[in-house]
C-alpha positions as CSV (number, residue, x, y, z in Angstrom):
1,X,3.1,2.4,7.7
2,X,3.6,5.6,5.9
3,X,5.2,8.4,7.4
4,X,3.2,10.8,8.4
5,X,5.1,14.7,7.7
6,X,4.8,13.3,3.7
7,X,1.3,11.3,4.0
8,X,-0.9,13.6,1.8
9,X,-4.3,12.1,0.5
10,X,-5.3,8.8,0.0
11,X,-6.5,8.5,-3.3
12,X,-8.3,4.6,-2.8
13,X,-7.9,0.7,-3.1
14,X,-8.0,-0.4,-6.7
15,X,-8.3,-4.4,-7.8
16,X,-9.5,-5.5,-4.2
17,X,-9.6,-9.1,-4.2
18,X,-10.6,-11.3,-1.4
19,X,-8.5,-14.6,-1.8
20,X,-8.5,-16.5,1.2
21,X,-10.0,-17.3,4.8
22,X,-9.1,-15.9,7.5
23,X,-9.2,-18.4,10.9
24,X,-10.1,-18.4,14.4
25,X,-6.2,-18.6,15.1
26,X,-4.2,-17.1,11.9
27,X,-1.9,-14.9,12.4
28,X,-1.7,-12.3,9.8
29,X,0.7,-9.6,8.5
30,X,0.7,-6.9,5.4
31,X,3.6,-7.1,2.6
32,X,3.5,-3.5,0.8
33,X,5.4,-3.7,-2.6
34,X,6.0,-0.4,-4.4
35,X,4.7,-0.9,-8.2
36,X,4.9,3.0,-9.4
37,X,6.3,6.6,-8.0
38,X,4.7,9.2,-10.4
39,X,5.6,13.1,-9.8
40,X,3.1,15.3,-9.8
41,X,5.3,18.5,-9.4
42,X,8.2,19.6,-7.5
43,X,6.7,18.7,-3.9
44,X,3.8,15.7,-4.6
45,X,4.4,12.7,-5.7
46,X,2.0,9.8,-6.2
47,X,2.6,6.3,-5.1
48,X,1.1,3.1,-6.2
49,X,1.6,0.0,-4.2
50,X,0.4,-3.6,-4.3
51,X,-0.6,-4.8,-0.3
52,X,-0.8,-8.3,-0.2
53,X,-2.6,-9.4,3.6
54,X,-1.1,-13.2,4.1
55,X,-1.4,-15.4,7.2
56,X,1.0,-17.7,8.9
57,X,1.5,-19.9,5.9
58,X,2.3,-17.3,3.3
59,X,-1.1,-17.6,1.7
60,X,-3.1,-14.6,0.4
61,X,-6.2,-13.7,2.0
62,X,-6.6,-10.3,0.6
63,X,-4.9,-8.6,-2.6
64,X,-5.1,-4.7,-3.6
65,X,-3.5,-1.8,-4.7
66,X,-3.2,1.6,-2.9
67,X,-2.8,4.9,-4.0
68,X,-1.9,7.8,-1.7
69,X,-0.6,11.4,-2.5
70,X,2.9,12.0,-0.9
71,X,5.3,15.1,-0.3
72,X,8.8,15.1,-1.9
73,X,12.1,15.5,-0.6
74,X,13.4,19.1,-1.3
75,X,16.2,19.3,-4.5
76,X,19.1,20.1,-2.9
């Protein structure tokens, strides 16, 4: 999911919401949408992102928002 070499902290899950069932059967996957990059300094960054857990038929099951600390690229 994130790569690891910039994967600081994980700061928590904010606005957990469980929406939906999940099946004997379902298949499920994660869609990660960025809401929010926020620099902290020249190498940390913070970055907000809504996860959205949905099953075959593109129905929620779980909502929530992530916050992890991250490295920066270098200025070059």
């Amino acid at each position: 999911m994130w790569p690891s070499q910039s994967f600081i902290a994980f700061y928590g899950m904010d606005s957990v919401r469980f929406t939906g069932a999940t099946k004997i059967g379902d298949t499920i996957h994660c869609e990660v949408e960025i809401e929010e990059m926020e620099a902290k300094d020249d190498q940390r960054g913070v970055i907000a992102a809504r996860n959205s857990i949905k099953n075959q038929r593109g129905e929620d099951l779980v909502v929530y928002t992530t916050k992890i600390l991250v490295g920066r690229k270098p200025k070059s």
